[in-house]
N, C-alpha and C positions, 0 to 999 in steps of 0.2 A: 192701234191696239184693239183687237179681236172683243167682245163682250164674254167678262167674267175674266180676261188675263189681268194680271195684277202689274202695274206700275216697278219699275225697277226703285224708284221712289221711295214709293208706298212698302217697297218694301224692307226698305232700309231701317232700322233702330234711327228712334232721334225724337225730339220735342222741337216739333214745330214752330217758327217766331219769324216775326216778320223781320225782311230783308233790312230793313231802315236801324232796327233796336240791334243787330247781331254784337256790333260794336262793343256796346255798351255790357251786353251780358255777358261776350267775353271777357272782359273790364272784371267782371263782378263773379262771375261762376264757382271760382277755388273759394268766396270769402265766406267763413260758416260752416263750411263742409267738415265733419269731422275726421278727426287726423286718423294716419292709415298705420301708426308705429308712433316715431319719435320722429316727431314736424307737422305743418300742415301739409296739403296735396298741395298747396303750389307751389310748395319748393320742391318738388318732385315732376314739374311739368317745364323742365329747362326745354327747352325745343331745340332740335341741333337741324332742324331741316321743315322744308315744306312738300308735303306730298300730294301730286293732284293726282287723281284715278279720275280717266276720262272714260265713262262707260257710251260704248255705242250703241247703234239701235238693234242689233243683234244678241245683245246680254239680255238673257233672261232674269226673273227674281232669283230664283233659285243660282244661278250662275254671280251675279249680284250680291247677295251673303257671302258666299263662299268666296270670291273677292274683296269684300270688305272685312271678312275677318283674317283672313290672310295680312291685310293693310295692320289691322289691329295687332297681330301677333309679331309683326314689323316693329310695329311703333315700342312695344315692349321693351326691345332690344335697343331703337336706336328712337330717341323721341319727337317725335314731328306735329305740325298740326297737319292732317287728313282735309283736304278737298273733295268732296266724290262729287263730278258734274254727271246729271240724266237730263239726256235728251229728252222731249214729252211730246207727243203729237197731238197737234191741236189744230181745231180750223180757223181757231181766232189769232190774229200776228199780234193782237195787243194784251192779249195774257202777261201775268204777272209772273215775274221768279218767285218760287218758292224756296225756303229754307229750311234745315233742321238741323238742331244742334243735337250732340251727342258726345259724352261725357264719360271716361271710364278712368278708374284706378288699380292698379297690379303690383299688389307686393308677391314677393316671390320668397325663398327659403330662410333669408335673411332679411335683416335690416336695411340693408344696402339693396336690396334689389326691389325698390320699389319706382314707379312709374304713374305719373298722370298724362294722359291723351286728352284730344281733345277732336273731333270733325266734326266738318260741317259740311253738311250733303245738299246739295242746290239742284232743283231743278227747272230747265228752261226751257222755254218754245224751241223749234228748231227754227224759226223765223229772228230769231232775237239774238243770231248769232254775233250779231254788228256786238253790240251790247254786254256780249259773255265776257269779254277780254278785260274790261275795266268794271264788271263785276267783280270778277277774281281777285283780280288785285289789291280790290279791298279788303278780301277772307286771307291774303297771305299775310304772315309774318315778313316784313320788308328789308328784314337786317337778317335772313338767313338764308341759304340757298335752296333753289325749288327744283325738285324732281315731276319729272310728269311720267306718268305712264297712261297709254291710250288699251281699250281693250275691245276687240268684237266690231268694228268699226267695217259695217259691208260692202262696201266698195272706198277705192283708195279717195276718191274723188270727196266722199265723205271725211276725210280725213285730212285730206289737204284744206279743208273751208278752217281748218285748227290749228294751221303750223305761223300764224304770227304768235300762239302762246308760246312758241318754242326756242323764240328767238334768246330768251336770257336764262332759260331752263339749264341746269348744270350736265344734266342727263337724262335720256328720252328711251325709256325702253316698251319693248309689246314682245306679244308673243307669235310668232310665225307661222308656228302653225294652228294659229285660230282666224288670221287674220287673211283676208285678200294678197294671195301673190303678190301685186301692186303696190303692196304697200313697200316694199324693200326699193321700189324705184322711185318713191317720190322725188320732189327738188328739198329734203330738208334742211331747213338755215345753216344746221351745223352738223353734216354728215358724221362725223369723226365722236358726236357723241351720241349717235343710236347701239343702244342693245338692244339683243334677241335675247329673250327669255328662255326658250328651249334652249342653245350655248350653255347661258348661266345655271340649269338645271341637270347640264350634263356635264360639269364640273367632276361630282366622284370619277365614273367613268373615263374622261380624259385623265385625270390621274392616273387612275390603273393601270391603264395604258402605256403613259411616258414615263411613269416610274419603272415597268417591269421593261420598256424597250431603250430603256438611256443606261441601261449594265450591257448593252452589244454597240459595238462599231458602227457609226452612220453609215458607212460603206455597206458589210455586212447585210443591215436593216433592206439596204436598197436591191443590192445587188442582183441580179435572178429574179426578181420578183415578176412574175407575171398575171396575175391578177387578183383581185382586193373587190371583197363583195360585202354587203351587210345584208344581212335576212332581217326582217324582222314582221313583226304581227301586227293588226289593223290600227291597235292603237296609239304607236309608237312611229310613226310613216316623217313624222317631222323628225323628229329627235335623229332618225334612221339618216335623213337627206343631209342633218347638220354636222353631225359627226363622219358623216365618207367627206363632206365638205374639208372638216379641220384634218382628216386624217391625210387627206391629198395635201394640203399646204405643210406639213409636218412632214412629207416624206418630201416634198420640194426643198425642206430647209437640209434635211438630209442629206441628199445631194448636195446641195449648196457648199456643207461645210467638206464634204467628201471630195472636193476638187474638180466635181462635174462626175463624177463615177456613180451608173445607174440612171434610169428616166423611169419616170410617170408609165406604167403599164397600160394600156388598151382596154383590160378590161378591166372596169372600174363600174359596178352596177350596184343598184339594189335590187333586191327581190324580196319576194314577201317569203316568209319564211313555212318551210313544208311540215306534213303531219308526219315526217320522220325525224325533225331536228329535236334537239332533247333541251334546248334552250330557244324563247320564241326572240329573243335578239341574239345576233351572232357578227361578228368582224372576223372575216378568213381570210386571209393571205396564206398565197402559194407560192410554190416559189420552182422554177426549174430544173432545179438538182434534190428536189423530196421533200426539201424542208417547208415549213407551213408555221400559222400563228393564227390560232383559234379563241379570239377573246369571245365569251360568253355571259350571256347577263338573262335574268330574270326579273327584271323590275319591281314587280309587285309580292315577291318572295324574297325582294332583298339579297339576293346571295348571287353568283358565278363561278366562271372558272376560266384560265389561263392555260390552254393546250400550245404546247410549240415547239418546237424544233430549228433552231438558229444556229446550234452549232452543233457538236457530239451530240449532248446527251438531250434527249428528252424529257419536257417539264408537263408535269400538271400540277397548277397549284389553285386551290381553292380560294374564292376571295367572300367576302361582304360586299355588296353592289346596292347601289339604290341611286334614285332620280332627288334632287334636292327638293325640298317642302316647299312651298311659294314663297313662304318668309325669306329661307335664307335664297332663294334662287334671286327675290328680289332685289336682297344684301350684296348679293354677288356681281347683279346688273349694276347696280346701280354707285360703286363703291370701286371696282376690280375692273 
């Protein structure tokens, strides 16, 4: 860490206490706190899950908030205790873990919609990694099931020195496109429970999609198609590669159920999207006999459109479009 960069830590919310007491103030934290309605806060802090967020050495502070309050606005909805592990570079291997507890409560419009959290943010040498595993174990609740998420992790190799935590984890998600390539080919314990978080955030979007294409004939959908492109703008390059991904497996099942009638087209590309397109993400499909299917989105204006032509008549219909918030993207990883 550079002089004058701040600590992903340091800059986490939290009251510091040593590793040895965490126990014990757990134990005791809810007792005295004043009530947030009708109860105390710890009848409001059922925990239905254990969440770790593994920051790598690639998260910034700033990156790090914005992470951790995502976690929190999670936990609102579904209640867990919060893990957040930082790595800390240091020349000494005999450095001490550091801890910090951090405590919140959220009523909401009613009575019924209230919430107490609870994290606890650790952080460790990167020498000490023998040691992180039955740390942890300590900070989880041991009668509820644990979600891990890894974030920023700069090469995969960094990330593999992590996957014995992964072994009894319910579900393991990260984001693809922040992370090393690499990381989609680790050896992970249990393949079948990795999510991608861009997927899970492109959730609206696949909707729109198989809702407006499952009122035509799989046949149809396939038939003629000759090529399937997505444009889209600098910021979106992942979301862009994951969606031709699912839209290729979706016109396979197509076929599938169509009795073999139609194949997978040739051209099959991304491109980055021009300063004549009038939406900066775009799905086109063309098709040999005129017909076309022009889904449209604007992300960050929330809105698109549905150009196409599949049978007679032609449609344009307007929609509401958006990328899911990290709360519910992570709802969706991690649950769906």
């Amino acid at each position: 860490m550079s002089a004058g960069q701040q600590s992903i830590f340091s800059a986490l919310p939290g009251q510091e206490v040593p590793v040895s007491e965490v126990q014990d103030r757990l134990a005791t934290m809810w007792e005295g706190v004043p009530d947030i309605g009708s109860g105390e806060p710890k009848e409001f802090r059922a925990s239905q899950m254990n969440l770790i967020i593994h920051l790598g050495r690639g998260t910034t502070a700033e990156d790090a908030r914005g992470r951790f309050s995502g976690a929190l606005r999670f936990a609102q909805r579904y209640p867990c205790r919060i893990v957040v592990l930082c790595p800390e570079e240091t020349d000494r291997p005999d450095t001490l873990m550091t801890l910090k507890l951090f405590a919140e409560c959220y009523v909401g419009k009613t009575q019924r919609e209230k919430a107490c959290c609870e994290a606890l943010i650790l952080a460790y040498p990167r020498e000490s990694t023998g040691f992180l595993e039955n740390q942890v174990s300590i900070l989880l609740e041991n009668d509820l099931p644990t979600y891990y998420w890894f974030h920023r992790f700069s090469t995969a190799r960094n990330a593999s020195r992590y996957l014995s935590f992964l072994k009894d984890c319910k579900r393991i998600v990260y984001d693809s496109g922040l992370e090393t390539p690499e990381a989609a080919e680790l050896e992970w314990p249990h393949p079948e429970r990795i999510r991608d978080l861009v997927n899970a955030r492109l959730l609206p979007a696949r909707q729109s999609i198989g809702q407006f294409l499952s009122s035509f004939n799989p046949a149809r959908i396939c038939d003629g198609l000759e090529s399937v492109e997505i444009r889209h703008d600098p910021g979106h390059g992942a979301e862009a590669r994951v969606l031709l991904d699912w839209f290729r497996s979706r016109l396979e099942s197509c076929i599938a159920v169509s009795g073999g009638n139609g194949e997978i087209p040739e051209s099959f590309r991304l491109s980055p999207a021009g300063a004549g397109d009038d939406f900066p993400f775009q799905l086109r499909c063309d098709y040999a006999d005129q017909r076309f299917l022009y889904w449209k989105a604007d992300f960050e204006k929330n809105h698109g459109i549905i150009e196409a032509k599949l049978d007679r008549d032609e449609l344009a219909l307007p929609m509401s479009i958006r990328l899911l918030s990290l709360e519910f993207e992570l709802a969706e990883a991690f649950f769906f």
